[in-house]
PASE-998180 format. One record per residue (C-alpha): residue in one letter; x, y, z. Coordinates in steps of 0.25 Angstrom, whole numbers, padded with zeros to 4 digits, always signed. Layout:
<atoms>
AXYZ/...
</atoms>
This chain:
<atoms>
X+0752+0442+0110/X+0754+0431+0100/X+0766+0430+0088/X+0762+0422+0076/X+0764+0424+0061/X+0756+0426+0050/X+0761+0424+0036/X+0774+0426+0042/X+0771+0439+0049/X+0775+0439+0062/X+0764+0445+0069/X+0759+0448+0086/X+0745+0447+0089/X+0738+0446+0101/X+0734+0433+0107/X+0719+0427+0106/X+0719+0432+0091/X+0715+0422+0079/X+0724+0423+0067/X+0716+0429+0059/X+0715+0440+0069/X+0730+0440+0071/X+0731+0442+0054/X+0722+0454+0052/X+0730+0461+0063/X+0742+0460+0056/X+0735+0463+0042/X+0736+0448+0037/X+0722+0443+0028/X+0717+0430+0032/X+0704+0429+0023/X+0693+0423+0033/X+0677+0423+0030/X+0669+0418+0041/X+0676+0425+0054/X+0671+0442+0056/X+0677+0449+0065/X+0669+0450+0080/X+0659+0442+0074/X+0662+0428+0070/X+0675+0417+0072/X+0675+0404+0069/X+0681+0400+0057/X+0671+0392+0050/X+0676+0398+0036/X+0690+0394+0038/X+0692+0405+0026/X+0702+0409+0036/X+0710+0399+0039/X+0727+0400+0040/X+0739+0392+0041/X+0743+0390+0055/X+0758+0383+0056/X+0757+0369+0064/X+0742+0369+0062/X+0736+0355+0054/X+0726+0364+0048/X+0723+0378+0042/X+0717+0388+0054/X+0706+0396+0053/X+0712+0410+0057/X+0700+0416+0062/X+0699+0405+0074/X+0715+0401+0078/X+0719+0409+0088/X+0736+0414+0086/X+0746+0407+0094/X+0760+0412+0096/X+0770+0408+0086/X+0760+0403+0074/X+0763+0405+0061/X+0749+0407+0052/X+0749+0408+0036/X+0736+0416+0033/X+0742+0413+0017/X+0747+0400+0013/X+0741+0392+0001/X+0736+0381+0010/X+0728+0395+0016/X+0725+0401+0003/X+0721+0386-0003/X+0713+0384+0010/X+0704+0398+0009/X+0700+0395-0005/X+0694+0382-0004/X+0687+0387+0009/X+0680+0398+0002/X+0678+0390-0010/X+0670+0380-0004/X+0662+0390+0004/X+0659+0397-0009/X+0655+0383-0014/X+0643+0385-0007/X+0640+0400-0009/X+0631+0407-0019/X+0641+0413-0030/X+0633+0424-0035/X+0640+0436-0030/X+0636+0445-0038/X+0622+0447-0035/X+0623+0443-0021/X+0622+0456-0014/X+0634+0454-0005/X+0644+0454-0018/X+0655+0464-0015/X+0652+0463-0001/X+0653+0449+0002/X+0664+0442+0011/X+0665+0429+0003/X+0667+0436-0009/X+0677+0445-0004/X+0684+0432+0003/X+0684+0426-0012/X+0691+0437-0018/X+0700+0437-0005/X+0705+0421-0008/X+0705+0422-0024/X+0695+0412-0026/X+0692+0411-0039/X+0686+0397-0041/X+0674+0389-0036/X+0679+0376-0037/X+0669+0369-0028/X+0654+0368-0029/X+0644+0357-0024/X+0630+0360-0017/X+0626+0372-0010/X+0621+0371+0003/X+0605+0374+0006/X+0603+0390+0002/X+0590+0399+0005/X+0588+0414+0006/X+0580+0417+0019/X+0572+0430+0017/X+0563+0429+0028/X+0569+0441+0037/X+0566+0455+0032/X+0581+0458+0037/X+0590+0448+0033/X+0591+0437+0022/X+0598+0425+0021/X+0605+0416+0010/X+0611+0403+0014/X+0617+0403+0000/X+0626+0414+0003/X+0630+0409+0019/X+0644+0403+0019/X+0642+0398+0033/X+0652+0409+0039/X+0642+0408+0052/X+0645+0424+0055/X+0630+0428+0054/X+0629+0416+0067/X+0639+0422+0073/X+0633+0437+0073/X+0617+0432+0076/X+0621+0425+0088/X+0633+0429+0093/X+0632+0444+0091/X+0618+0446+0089/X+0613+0435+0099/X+0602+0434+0090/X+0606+0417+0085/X+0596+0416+0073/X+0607+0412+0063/X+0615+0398+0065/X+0622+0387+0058/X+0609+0378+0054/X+0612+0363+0050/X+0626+0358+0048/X+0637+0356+0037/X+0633+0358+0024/X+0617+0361+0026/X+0623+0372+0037/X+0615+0385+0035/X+0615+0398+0044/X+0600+0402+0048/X+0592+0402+0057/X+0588+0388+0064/X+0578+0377+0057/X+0579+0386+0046/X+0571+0395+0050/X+0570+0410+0042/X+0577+0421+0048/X+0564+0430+0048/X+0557+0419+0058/X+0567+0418+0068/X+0573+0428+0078/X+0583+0435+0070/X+0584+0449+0074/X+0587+0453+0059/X+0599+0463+0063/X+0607+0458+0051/X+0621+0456+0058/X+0620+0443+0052/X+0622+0451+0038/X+0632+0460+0042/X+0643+0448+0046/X+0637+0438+0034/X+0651+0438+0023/X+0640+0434+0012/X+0626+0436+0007/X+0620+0426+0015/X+0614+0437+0026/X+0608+0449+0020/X+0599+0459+0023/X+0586+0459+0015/X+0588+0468+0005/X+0578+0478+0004/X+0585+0489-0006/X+0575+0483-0018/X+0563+0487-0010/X+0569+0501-0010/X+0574+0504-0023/X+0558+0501-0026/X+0553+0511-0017/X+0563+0521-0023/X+0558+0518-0036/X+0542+0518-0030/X+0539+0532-0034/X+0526+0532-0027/X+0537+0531-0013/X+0543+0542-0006/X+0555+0533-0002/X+0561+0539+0011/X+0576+0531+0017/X+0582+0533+0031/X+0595+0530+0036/X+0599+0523+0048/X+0612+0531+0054/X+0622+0518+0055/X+0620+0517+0040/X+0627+0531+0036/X+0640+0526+0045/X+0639+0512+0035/X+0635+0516+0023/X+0647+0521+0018/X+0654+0508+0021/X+0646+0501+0007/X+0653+0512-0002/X+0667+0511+0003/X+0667+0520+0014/X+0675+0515+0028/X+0663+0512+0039/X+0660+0523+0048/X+0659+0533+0035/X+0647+0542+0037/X+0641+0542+0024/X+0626+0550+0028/X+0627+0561+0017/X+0630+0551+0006/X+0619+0541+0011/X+0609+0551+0011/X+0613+0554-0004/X+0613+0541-0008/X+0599+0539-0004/X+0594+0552-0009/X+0601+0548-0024/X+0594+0535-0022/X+0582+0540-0023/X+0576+0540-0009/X+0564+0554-0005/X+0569+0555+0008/X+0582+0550+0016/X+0582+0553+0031/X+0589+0549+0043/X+0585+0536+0052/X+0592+0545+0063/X+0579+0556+0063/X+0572+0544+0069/X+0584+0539+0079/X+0582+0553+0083/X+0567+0551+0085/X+0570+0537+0092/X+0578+0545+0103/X+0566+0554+0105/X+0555+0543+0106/X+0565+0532+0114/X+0572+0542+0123/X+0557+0547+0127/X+0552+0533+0129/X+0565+0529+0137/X+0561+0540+0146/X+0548+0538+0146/X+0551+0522+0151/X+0560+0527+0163/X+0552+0535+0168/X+0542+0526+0167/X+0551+0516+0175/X+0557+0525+0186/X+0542+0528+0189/X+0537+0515+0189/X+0530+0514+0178/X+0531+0501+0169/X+0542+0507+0158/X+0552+0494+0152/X+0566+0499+0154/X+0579+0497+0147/X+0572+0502+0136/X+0578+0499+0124/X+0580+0504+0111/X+0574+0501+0098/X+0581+0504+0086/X+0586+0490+0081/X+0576+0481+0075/X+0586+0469+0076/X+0586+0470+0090/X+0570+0474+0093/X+0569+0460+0085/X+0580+0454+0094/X+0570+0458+0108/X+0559+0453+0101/X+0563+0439+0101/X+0574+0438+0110/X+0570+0448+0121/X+0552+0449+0119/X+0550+0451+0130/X+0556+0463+0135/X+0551+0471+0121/X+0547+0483+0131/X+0561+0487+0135/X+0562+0491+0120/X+0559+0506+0115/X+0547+0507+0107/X+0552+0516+0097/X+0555+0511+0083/X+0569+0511+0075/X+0571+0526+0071/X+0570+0520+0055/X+0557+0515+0059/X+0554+0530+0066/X+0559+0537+0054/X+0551+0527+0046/X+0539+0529+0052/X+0541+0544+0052/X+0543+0545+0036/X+0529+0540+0035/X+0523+0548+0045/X+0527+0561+0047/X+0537+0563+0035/X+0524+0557+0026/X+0516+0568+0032/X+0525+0579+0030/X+0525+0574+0016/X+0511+0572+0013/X+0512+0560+0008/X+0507+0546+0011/X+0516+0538+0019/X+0514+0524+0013/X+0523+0532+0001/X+0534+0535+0009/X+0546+0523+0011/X+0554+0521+0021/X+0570+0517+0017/X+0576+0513+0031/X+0593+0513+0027/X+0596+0504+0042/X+0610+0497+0045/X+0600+0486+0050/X+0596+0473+0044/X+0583+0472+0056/X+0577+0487+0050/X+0572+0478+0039/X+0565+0471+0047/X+0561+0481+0057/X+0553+0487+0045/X+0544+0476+0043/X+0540+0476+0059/X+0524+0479+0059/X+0527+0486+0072/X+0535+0495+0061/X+0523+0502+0055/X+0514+0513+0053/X+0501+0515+0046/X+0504+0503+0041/X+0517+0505+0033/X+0531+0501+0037/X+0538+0513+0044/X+0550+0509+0034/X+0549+0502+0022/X+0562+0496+0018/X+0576+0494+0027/X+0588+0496+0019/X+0602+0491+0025/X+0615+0500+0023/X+0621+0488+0015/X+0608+0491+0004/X+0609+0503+0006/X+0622+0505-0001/X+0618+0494-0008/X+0607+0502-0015/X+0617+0514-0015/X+0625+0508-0023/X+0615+0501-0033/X+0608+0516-0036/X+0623+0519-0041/X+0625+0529-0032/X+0639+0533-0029/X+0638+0531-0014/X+0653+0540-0011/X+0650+0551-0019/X+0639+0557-0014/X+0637+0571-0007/X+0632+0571+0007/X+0617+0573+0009/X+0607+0575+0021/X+0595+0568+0026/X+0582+0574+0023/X+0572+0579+0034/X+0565+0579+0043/X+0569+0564+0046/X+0584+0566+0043/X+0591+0575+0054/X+0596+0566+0066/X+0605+0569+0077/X+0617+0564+0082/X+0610+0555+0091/X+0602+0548+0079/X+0616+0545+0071/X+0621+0536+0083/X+0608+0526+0082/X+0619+0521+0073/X+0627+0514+0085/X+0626+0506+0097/X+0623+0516+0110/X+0620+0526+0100/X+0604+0525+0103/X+0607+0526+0116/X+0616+0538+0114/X+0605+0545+0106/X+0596+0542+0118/X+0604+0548+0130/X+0608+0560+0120/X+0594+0564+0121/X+0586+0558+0134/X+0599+0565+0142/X+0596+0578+0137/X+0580+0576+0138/X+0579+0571+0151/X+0590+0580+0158/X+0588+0592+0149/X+0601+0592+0148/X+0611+0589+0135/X+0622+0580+0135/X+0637+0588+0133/X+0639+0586+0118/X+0651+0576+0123/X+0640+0566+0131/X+0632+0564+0117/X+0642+0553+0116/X+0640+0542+0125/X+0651+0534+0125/X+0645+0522+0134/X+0634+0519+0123/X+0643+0519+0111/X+0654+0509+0106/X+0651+0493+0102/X+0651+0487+0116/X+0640+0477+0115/X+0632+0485+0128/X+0635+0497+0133/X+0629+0504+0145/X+0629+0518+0150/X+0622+0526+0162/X+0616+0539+0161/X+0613+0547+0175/X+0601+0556+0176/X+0602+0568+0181/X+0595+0581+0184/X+0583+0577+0173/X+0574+0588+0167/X+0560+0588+0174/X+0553+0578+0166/X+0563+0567+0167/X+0566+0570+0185/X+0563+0554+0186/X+0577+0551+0179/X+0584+0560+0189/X+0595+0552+0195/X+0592+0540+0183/X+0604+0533+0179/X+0599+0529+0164/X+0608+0516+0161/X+0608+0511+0145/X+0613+0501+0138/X+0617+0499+0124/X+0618+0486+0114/X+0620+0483+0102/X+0619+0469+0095/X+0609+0459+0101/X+0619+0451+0109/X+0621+0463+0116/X+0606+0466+0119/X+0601+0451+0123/X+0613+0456+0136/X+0603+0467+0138/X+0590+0461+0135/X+0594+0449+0144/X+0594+0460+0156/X+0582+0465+0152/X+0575+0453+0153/X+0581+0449+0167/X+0577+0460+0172/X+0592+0465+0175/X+0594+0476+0164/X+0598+0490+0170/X+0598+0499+0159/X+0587+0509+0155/X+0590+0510+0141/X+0595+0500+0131/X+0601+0502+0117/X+0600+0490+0110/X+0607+0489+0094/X+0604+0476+0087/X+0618+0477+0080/X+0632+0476+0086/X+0636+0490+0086/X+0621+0494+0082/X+0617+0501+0067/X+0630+0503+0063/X+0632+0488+0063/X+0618+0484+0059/X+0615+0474+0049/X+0612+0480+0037/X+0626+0488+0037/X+0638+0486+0028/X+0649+0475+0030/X+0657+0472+0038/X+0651+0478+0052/X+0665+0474+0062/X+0667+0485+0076/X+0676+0493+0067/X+0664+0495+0057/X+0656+0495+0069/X+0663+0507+0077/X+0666+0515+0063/X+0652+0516+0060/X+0648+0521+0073/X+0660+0531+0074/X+0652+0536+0061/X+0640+0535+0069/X+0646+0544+0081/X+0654+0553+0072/X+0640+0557+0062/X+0633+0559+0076/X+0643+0571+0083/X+0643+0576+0070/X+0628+0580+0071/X+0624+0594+0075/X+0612+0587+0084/X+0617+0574+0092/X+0606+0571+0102/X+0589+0568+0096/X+0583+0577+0101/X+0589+0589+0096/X+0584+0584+0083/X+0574+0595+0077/X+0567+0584+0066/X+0563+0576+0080/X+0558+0588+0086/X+0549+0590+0074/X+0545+0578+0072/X+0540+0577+0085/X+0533+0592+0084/X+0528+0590+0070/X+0523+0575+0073/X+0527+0566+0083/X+0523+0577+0092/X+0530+0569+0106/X+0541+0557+0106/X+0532+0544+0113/X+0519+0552+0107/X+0509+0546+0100/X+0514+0547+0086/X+0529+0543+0090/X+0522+0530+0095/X+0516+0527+0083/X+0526+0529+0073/X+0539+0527+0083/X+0535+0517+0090/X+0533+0504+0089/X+0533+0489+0097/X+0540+0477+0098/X+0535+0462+0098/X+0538+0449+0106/X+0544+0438+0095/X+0548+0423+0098/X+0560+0417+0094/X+0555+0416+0080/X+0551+0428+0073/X+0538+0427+0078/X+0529+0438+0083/X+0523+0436+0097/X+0511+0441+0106/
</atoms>
């Protein structure tokens, strides 16, 4: 332990802590910009910076380490003087129009302004070289907005592992981008919007989709039909006040039907239908594999867009090893314009597909040719939770005082199982929930249907599941110990895939989430997302999940219609045309290749 003082409070902390850590311990304020929590340290915005007694120079808190017996003034005027000219000179060189910028409210710069008392613009001079990159169907930059805070580098090659954004150039023609200036849609961006979610400004947004869909609610010709993804009714509440990890699913579903939507239903009918059709072709492959056969194990899963693109590139390969089944929005997609148009009567080309996702990659997921049927889209528009309220809030509705209401049917009762899609492991969970039971017969005790080595936000977890006394169909798994493994971010899957490729991995089954965390950190969510947020979602996440009366698939009874009325077999020959889908092989660019 250290002793130091700050602002003449005597105060312990623990060694190997900056100051800045040292003050929000012990409740003292030192504004600060650039720095974010687990994420990104190194003191490029000096907003920071405190008075250090026997030091030449002011220090930048968030990087000088405590020492015993200093003596810091977080408050001084040579302090207060020094802030405002630092954040007047970056906002020399930022776009002031606020009020139409779509991060008004919500942005950190702003906030940091009204934190500081600055009032004045007293310098101006030229502005450095601005563009708006449009050409990802995710994510859009503004170099006008970007206050070189370098956060956005930190998170795409650091945390992602991904590397497509870097400081390009030098001084004051420095710009954040890809290299040789290239567009973000032609390089080997995964799209999965972290970048977003940790920019303090509006220079990283998702592509905002929500005029697209006011115009389908106002096409009366459309039968206009949203899903929900199930991390968005643990975050939702968060953009009207609420603390994170507030379940909000009755009022969300009444917002949406006061907005005018035909039909809402529930992306977790189709994560239930993903555990039906991935658990079969798991056990199809092993049993492929212990026999002989030619099967690609790990198999892993499918659900995150960000991370299929990821594999593409990175890892193209060793596409086999990943499930063929499509994202459950995708499923559900394809299902509203199938079988819900037939029970309707009506022509399918009428119905559209709304898609509420935590994700910034579903938008470009949707525009996938692989991601078709009868030559429409599966879904036609992508909104993130952030538009979402966005549009709740534009339609005037009073978001806190609305009365609980149910998703419609058929595509709207879930289990359990399809709630913790939500979470990292929770795929995994809903998998062994289900391929226990089928394969031994047998049900898990009502305390085994949460299983604790797949959950928490280690970056990889591992767990083992013995096979033992199987039902007659599945006697080749008799004595099988079934070893798993779960990721989330793609740092954490490269570890994986690495092992793959060498040939080393040992596992049978892989869960793979493209975002730290997995959905209920994805990047379309609200901000800030920090392991606090993180862990208060997911509780959400658990909690809405032993709260159901059905917890595992395939107790389901809308799946076991759905097959009896019209799928007829999980694998069968309609499932692979409306379930199922393939993956391509992609170059460093964003290049298709043969």
């Amino acid at each position: 332990m250290v002793n130091l003082t700050i602002n003449n409070k005597k105060l312990n902390v623990e060694e190997g802590k900056t100051i800045l850590e040292a003050a929000k311990e012990n409740n003292i304020l030192i504004p600060h910009f650039c720095y974010l929590e687990c994420v990104h340290q190194i003191g490029s915005c000096r907003i920071c910076v405190v008075e250090v007694e026997g030091a030449k120079n002011l220090q930048a808190s968030c990087m000088v380490k405590v020492r015993e017996g200093m003596v810091v003034k977080t408050n001084s005027e040579m302090v207060r003087k020094a802030r405002k000219v630092l954040y007047e000179l970056i906002l020399s060189d930022h776009p002031k129009d606020c009020l139409s910028c779509s991060r008004n409210q919500n942005c950190e710069f702003q906030k940091l302004g009204e934190t500081l008392q600055v009032h004045d613009y007293r310098f101006e001079g030229e502005k450095s070289k601005t563009f708006i990159d449009e050409s990802s169907p995710s994510v859009i930059r503004d170099t006008s907005k970007c206050i070189l805070c370098r956060r956005c580098i930190t998170v795409c090659n650091e945390i992602q592992g991904v590397g497509v954004l870097n400081a390009q150039k030098r001084g004051f023609k420095t710009a954040i981008g890809p290299a040789d200036e290239l567009p973000l849609g032609t390089v080997n961006c995964a799209f999965c919007g972290q970048c977003t979610t940790v920019c303090p400004v509006g220079a990283l947004m998702e592509k905002d989709s929500t005029r697209q869909v006011w115009d389908a609610l106002l096409d009366e010709s459309k039968r206009v039909v949203i899903q929900t993804a199930p991390a968005i009714r643990a975050a939702l509440g968060e953009e009207f006040g609420y603390e994170p990890g507030t379940l909000v699913t009755g009022k969300m579903v009444s917002a949406l039907r006061d907005m005018g939507f035909d039909d809402v239903f529930d992306t977790n009918f189709a994560a239930d239908l993903t555990i039906i059709e991935e658990g079969n072709e798991f056990l199809q492959r092993v049993k492929s594999a212990l026999n002989g056969g030619d099967a690609v194990l790990p198999m892993i899963t499918s659900c995150s867009p960000g991370w299929i693109k990821y594999v593409e590139h990175t890892f193209p390969k060793e596409l086999d090893h990943i499930s063929t089944c499509k994202s459950p929005h995708m499923m559900l997609g394809a299902l509203a314009k199938s079988f819900y148009a037939d029970r309707l009567g009506g022509d399918p080309k009428d119905i559209y597909v709304v898609s509420v996702m935590p994700c910034t990659a579903k938008k470009y997921e949707i525009t996938r040719p692989e991601m078709m049927n009868n030559g429409a889209p599966n879904v036609d528009a992508v909104l993130t939770t952030r538009e979402l309220a966005r549009m709740i809030k534009d339609a005037g509705i009073d978001f806190r005082t609305l009365d609980d209401s149910e998703f419609d049917s058929p595509l709207g009762l879930s289990s359990g199982a399809a709630d913790i899609f939500a979470t990292t492991g929770g795929v995994m969970e809903a998998a062994i929930r289900t391929v226990y039971e089928v394969v031994t017969g047998r049900e898990l005790p009502f305390d085994k249907l949460k299983i604790e080595p797949v959950r928490g936000l280690e970056q990889i977890k591992v767990a083992d599941l013995l096979i033992e006394d199987p039902v007659e169909n599945y006697k080749f798994l008799d004595g099988v110990t079934v070893k798993v493994a779960v990721t989330s971010g793609l740092s954490g899957a490269k570890k994986l895939m690495d092992e793959i490729a060498k040939g080393e991995s040992p596992y049978h089954f892989i869960e793979v989430m493209g975002c730290p965390g997995g959905c209920i950190s994805g990047g379309g969510q609200p901000r800030p997302t920090n392991n606090e947020i993180r862990m208060k979602r997911a509780q959400a996440i658990w909690k809405e999940d032993e709260g159901k009366e059905i917890r595992k698939s395939h107790d389901n009874p809308f799946i076991t219609r759905i097959y009896d009325e019209f799928l007829k077999k999980p694998l069968g020959h309609k499932s692979h045309e409306l379930l199922h889908t393939k993956y391509t092989q992609r170059g460093i660019y964003n290049e298709y290749q043969e």
